[in-house]
MMTF fields as JSON, N, C-alpha, C and O atoms, coordinates in Angstrom:
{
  "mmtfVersion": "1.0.0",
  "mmtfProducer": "UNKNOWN",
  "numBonds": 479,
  "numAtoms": 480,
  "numGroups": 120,
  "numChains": 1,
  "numModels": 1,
  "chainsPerModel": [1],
  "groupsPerChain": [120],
  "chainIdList": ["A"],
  "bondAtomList": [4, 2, 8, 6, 12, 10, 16, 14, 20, 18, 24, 22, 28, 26, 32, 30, 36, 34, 40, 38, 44, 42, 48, 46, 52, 50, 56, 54, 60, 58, 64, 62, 68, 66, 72, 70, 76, 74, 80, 78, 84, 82, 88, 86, 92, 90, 96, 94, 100, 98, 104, 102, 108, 106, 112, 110, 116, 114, 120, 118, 124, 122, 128, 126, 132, 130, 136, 134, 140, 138, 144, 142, 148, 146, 152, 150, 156, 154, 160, 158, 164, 162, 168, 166, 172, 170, 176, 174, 180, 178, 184, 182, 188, 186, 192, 190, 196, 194, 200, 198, 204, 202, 208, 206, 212, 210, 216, 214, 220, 218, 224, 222, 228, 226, 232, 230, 236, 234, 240, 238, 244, 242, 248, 246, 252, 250, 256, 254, 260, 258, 264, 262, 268, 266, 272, 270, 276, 274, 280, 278, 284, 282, 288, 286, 292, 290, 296, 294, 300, 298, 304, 302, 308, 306, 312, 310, 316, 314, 320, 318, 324, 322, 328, 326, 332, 330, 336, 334, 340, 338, 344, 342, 348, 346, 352, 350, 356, 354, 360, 358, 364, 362, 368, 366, 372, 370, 376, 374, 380, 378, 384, 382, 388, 386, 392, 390, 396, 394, 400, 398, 404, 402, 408, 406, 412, 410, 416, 414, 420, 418, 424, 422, 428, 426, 432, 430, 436, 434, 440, 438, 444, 442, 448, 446, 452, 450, 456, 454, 460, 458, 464, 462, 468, 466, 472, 470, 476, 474],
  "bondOrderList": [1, 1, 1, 1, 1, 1, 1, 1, 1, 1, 1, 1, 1, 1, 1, 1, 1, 1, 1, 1, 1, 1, 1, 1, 1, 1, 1, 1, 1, 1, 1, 1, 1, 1, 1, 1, 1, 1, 1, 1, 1, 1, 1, 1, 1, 1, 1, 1, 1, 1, 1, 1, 1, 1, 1, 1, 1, 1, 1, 1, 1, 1, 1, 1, 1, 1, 1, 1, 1, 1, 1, 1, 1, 1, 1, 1, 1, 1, 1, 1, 1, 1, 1, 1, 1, 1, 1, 1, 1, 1, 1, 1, 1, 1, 1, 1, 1, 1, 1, 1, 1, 1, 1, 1, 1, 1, 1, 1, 1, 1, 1, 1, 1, 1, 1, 1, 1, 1, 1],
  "groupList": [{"groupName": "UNK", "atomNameList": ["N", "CA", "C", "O"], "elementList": ["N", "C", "C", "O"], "formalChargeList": [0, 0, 0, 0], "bondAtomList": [1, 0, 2, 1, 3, 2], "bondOrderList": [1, 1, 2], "singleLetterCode": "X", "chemCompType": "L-PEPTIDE LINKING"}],
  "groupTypeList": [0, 0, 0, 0, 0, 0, 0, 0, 0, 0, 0, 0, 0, 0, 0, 0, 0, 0, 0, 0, 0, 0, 0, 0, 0, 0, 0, 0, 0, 0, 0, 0, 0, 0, 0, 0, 0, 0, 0, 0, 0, 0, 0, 0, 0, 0, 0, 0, 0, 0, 0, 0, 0, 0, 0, 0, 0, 0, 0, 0, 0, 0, 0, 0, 0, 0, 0, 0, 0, 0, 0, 0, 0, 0, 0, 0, 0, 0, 0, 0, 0, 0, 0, 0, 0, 0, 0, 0, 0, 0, 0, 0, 0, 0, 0, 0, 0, 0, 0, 0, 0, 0, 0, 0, 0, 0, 0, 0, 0, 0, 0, 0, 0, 0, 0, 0, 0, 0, 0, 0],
  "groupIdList": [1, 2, 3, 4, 5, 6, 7, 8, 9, 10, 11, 12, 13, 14, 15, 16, 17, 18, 19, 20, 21, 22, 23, 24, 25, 26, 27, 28, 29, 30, 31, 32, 33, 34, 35, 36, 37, 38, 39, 40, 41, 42, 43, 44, 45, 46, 47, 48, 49, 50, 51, 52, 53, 54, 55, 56, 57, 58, 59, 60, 61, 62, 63, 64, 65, 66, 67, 68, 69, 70, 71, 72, 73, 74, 75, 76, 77, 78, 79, 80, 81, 82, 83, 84, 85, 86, 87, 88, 89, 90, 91, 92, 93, 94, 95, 96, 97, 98, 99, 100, 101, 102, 103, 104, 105, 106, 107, 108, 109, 110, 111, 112, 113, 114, 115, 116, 117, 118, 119, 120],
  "secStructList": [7, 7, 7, 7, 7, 7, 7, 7, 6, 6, 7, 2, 2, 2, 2, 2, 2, 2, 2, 2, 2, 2, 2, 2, 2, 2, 2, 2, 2, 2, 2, 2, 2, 2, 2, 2, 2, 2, 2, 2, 2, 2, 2, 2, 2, 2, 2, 2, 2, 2, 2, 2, 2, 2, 2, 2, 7, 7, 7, 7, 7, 1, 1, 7, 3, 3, 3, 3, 7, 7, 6, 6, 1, 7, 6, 6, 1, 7, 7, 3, 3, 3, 3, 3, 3, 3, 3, 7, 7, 6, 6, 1, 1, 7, 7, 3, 3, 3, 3, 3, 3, 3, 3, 6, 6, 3, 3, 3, 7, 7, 3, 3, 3, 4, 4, 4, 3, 3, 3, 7],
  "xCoordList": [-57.797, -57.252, -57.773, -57.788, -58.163, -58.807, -57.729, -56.724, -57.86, -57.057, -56.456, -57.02, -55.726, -55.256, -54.036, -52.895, -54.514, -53.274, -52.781, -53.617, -51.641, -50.413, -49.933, -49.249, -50.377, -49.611, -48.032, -47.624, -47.492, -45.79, -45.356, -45.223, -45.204, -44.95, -44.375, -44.956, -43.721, -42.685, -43.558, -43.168, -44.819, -46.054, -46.676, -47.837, -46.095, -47.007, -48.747, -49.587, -48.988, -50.548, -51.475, -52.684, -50.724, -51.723, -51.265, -52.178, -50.297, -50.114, -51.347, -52.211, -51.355, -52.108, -53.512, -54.151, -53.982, -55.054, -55.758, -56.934, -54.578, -54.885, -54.978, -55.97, -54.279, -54.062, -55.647, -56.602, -55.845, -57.46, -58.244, -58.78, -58.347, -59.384, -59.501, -60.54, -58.29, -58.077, -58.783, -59.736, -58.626, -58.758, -60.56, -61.263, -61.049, -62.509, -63.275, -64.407, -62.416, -63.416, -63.213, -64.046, -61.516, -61.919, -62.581, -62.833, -62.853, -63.839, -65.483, -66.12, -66.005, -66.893, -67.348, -68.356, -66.383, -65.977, -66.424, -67.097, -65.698, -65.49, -67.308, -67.653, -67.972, -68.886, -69.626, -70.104, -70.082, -70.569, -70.65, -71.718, -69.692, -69.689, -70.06, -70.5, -70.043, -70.455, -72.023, -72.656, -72.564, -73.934, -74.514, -75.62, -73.727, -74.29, -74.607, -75.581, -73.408, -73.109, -74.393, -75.481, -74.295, -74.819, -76.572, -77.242, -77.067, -78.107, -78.933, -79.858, -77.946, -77.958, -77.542, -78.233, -76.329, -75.585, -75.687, -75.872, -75.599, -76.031, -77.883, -78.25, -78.495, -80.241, -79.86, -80.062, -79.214, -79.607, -78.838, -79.463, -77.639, -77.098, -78.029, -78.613, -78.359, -79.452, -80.358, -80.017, -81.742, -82.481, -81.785, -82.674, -80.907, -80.051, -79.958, -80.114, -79.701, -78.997, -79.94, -79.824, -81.365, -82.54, -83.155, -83.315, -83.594, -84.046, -83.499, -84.088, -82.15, -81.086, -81.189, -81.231, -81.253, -81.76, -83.258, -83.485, -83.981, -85.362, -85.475, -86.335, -84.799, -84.909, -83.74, -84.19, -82.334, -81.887, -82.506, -82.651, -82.688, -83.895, -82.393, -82.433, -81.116, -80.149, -80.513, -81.19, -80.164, -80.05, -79.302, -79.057, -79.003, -78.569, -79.484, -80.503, -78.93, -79.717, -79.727, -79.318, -79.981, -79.714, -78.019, -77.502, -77.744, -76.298, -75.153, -74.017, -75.601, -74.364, -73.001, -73.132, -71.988, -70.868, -70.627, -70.737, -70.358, -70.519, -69.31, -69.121, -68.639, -67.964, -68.501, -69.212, -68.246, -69.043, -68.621, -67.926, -68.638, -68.079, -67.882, -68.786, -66.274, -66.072, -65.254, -64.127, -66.009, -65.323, -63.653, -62.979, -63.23, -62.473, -61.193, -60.165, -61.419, -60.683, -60.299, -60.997, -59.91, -58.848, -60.113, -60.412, -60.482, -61.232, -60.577, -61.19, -59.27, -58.761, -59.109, -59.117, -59.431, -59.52, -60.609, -60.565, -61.832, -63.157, -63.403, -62.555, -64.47, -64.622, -65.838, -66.787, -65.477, -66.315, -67.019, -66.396, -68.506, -69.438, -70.553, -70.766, -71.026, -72.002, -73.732, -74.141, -74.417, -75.962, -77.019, -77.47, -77.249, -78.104, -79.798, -80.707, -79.785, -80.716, -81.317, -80.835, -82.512, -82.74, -83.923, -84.989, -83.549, -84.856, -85.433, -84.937, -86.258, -87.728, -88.411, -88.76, -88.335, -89.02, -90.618, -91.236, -91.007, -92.453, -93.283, -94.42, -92.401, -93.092, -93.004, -93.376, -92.612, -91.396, -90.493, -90.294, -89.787, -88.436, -87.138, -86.665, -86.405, -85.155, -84.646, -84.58, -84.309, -83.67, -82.207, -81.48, -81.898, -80.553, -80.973, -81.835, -79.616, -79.178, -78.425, -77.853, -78.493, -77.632, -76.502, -76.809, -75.461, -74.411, -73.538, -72.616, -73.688, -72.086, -71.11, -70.865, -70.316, -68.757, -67.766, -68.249, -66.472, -65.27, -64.26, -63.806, -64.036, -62.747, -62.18, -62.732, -60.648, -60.135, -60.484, -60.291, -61.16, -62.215, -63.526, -64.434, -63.384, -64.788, -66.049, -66.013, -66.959, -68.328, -69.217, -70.112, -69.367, -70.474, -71.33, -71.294, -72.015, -73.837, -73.551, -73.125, -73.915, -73.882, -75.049, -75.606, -75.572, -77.121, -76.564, -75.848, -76.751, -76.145, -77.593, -78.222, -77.644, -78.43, -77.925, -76.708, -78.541, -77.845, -76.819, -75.781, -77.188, -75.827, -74.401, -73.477, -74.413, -72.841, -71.994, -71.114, -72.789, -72.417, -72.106, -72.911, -70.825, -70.422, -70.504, -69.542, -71.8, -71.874, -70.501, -70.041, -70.309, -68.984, -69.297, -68.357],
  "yCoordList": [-47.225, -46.088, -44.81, -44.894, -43.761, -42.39, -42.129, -42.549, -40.978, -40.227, -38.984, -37.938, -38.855, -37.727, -36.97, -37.419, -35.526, -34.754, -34.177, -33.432, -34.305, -33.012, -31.816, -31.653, -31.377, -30.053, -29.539, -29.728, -29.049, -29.152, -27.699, -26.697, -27.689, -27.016, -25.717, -24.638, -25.778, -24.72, -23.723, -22.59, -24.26, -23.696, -22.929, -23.182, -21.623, -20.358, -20.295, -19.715, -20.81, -20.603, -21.452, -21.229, -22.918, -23.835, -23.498, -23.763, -23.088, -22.686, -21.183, -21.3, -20.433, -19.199, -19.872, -19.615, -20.918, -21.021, -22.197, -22.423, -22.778, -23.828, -22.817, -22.904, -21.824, -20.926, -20.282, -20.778, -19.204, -18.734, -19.663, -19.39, -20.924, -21.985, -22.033, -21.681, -22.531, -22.536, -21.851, -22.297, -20.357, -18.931, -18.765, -18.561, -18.861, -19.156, -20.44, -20.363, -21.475, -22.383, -22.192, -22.469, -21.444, -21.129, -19.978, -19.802, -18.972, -18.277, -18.394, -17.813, -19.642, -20.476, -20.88, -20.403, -21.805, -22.111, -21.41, -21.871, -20.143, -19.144, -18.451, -17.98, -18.475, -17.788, -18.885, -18.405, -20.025, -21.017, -21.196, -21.385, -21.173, -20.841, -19.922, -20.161, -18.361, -17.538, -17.66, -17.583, -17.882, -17.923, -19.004, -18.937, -19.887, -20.771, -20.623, -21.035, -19.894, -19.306, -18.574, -19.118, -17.284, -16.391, -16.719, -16.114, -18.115, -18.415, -19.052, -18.825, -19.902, -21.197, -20.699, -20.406, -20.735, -19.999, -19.032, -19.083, -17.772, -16.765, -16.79, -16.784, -16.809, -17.079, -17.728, -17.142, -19.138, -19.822, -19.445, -19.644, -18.978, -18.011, -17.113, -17.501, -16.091, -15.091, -16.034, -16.179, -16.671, -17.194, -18.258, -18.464, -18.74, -19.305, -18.379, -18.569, -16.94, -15.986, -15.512, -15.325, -15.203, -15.039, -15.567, -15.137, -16.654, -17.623, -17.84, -18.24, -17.596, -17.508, -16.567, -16.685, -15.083, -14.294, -14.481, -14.248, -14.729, -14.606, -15.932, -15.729, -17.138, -17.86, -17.189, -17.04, -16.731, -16.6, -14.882, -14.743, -13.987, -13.177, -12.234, -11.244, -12.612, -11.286, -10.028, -9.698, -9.308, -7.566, -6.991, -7.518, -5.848, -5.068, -4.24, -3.722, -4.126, -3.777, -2.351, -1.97, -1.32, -0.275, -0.26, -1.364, 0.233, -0.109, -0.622, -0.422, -1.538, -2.648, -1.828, -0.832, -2.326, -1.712, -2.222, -3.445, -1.894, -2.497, -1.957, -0.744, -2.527, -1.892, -1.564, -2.395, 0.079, 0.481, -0.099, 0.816, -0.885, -1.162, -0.033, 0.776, 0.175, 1.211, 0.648, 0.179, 0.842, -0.215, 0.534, -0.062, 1.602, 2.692, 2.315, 2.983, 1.474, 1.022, -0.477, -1.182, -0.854, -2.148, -2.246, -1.31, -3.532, -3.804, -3.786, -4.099, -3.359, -3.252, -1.965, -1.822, -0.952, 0.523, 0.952, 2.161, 0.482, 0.482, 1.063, 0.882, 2.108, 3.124, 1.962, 1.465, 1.743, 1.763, 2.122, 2.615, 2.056, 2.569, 2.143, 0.949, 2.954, 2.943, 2.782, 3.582, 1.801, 2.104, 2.901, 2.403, 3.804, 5.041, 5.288, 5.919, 4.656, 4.397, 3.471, 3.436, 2.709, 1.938, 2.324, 2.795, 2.021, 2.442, 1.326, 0.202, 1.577, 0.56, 1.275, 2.369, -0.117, -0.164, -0.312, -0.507, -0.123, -0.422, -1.65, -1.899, -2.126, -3.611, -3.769, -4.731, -2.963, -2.537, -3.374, -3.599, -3.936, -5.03, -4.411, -4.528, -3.713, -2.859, -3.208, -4.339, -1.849, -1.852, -1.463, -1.729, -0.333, 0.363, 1.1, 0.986, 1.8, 2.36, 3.522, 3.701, 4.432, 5.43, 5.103, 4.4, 5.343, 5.362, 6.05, 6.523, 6.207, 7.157, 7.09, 6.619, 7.584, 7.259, 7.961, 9.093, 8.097, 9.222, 9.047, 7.953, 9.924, 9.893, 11.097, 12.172, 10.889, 12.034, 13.45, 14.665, 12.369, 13.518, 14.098, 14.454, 14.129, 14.445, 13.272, 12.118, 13.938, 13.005, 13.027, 13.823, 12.29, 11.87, 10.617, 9.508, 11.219, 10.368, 9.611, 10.112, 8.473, 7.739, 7.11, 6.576, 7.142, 6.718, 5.719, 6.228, 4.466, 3.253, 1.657, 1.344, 1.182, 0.075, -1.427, -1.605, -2.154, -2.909, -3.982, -4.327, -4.491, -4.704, -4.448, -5.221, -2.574, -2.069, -1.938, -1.174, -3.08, -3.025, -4.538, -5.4, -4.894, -5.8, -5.996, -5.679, -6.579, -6.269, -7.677, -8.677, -6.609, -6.894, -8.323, -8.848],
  "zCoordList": [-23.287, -22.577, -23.222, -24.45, -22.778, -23.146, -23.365, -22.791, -24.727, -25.396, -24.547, -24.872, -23.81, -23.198, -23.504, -23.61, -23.656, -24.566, -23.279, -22.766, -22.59, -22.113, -23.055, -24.066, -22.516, -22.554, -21.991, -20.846, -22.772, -22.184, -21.507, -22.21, -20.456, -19.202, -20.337, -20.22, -20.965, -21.505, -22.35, -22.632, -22.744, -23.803, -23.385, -23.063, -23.225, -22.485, -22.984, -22.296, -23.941, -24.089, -23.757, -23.828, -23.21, -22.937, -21.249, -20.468, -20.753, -19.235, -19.116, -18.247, -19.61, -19.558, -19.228, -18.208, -20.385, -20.406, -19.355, -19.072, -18.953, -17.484, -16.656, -15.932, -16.47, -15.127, -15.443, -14.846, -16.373, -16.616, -15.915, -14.841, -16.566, -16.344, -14.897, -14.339, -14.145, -12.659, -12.268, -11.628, -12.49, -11.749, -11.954, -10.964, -13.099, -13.246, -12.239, -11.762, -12.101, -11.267, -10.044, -9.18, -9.704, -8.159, -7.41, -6.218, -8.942, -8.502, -8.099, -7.221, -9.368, -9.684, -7.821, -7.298, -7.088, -6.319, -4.636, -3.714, -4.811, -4.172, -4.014, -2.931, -4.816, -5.081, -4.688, -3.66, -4.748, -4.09, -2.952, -2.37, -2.491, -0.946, -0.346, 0.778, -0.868, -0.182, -0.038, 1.015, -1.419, -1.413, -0.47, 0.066, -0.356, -0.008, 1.794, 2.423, 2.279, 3.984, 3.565, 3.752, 2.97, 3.254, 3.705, 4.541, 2.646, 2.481, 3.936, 4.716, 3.655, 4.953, 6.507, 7.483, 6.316, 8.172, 8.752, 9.968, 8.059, 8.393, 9.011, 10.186, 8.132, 9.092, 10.358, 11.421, 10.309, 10.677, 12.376, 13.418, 12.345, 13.187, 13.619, 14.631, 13.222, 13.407, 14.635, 15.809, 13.888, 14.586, 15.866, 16.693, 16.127, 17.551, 18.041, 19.248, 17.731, 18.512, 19.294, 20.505, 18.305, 18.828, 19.714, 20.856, 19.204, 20.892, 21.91, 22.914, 21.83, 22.817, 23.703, 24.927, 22.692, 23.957, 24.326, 25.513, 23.825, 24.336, 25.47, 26.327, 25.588, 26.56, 27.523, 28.659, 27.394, 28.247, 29.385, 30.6, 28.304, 29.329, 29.526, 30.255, 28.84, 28.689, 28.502, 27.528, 29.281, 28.33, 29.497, 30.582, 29.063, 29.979, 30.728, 30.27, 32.248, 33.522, 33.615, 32.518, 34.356, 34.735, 35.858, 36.034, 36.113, 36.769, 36.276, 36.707, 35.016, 34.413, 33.676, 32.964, 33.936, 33.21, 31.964, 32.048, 30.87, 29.625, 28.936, 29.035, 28.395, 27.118, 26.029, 25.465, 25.295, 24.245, 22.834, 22.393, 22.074, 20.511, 19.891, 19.681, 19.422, 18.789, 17.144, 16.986, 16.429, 15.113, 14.634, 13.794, 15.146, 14.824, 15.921, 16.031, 16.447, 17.823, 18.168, 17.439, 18.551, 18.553, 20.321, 21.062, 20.411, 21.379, 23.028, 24.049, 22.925, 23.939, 24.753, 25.975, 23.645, 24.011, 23.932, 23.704, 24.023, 24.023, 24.782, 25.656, 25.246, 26.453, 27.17, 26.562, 28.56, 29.355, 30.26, 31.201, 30.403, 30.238, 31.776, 31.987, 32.501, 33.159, 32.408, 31.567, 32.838, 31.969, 32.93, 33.961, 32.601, 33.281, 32.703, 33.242, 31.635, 31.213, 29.966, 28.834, 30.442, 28.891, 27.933, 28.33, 26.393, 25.457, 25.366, 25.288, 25.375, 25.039, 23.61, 23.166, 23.254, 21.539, 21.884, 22.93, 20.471, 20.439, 20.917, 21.319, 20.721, 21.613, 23.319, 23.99, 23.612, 25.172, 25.977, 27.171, 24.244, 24.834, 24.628, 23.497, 25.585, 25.929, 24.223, 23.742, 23.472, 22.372, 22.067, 21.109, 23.845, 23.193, 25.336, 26.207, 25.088, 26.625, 26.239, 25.163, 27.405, 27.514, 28.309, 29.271, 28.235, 28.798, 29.281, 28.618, 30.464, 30.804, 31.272, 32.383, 30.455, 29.929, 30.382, 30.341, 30.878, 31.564, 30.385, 30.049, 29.949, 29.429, 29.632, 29.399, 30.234, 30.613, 31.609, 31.566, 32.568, 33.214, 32.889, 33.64, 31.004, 30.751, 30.613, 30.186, 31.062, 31.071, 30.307, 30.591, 29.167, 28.105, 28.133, 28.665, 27.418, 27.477, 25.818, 24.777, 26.087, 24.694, 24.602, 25.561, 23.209, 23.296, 22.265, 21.403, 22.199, 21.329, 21.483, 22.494, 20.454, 20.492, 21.375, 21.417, 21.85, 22.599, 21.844, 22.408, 20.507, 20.032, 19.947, 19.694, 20.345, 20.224, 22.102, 22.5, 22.86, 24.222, 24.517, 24.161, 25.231, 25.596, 27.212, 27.912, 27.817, 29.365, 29.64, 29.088, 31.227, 31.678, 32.853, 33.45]
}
């Protein structure tokens, strides 16, 4: 049988130093995982997302109503948006749109990349 010492619950320094220990490997732990998402899932997300759009041939149209992403705002209250016009990047694959928007009667132009638009 291996020699195994307990430690007695009541012994604040061998409890301190299980709890430390704990707290180090589930950081140990913690940090493993991130690296490990960040390394692996994340790309690997990215590039699906990519071919995804490039086979599905998504973007937004001229006419389309879109909701604008506002990170400052609860997604319920998102201004939506008419597309009036699109940017074309250097390669001339639609990068971003203008948008126009009513709030409260007044009428603004939003120039935003096509990531921060949720077509409707």
């Amino acid at each position: 049988m291996p020699d195994v010492t307990l430690s007695r619950v009541d012994d604040p320094v061998s409890t301190r130093e299980s709890v430390t220990k704990r707290a180090r490997y589930l950081q140990r732990l913690m940090d493993h995982f991130w690296n490990r998402w960040r390394r692996e899932y994340v790309p690997a997300l990215r590039e699906s997302h990519r071919l995804k759009g490039e086979t599905a041939g998504q973007t937004v149209q001229l006419g389309d109503i879109v909701n604008v992403h506002d990170e400052s705002l609860p997604r319920a209250q998102w201004r939506m948006g008419v597309v009036c016009e699109l940017i074309k990047g250097a390669d001339e694959k639609t990068r971003g749109a203008v948008v126009r928007t009513v709030d409260k009667e007044k009428v603004s132009f939003l120039r935003r990349p096509l990531q921060r638009f949720n077509s409707r």
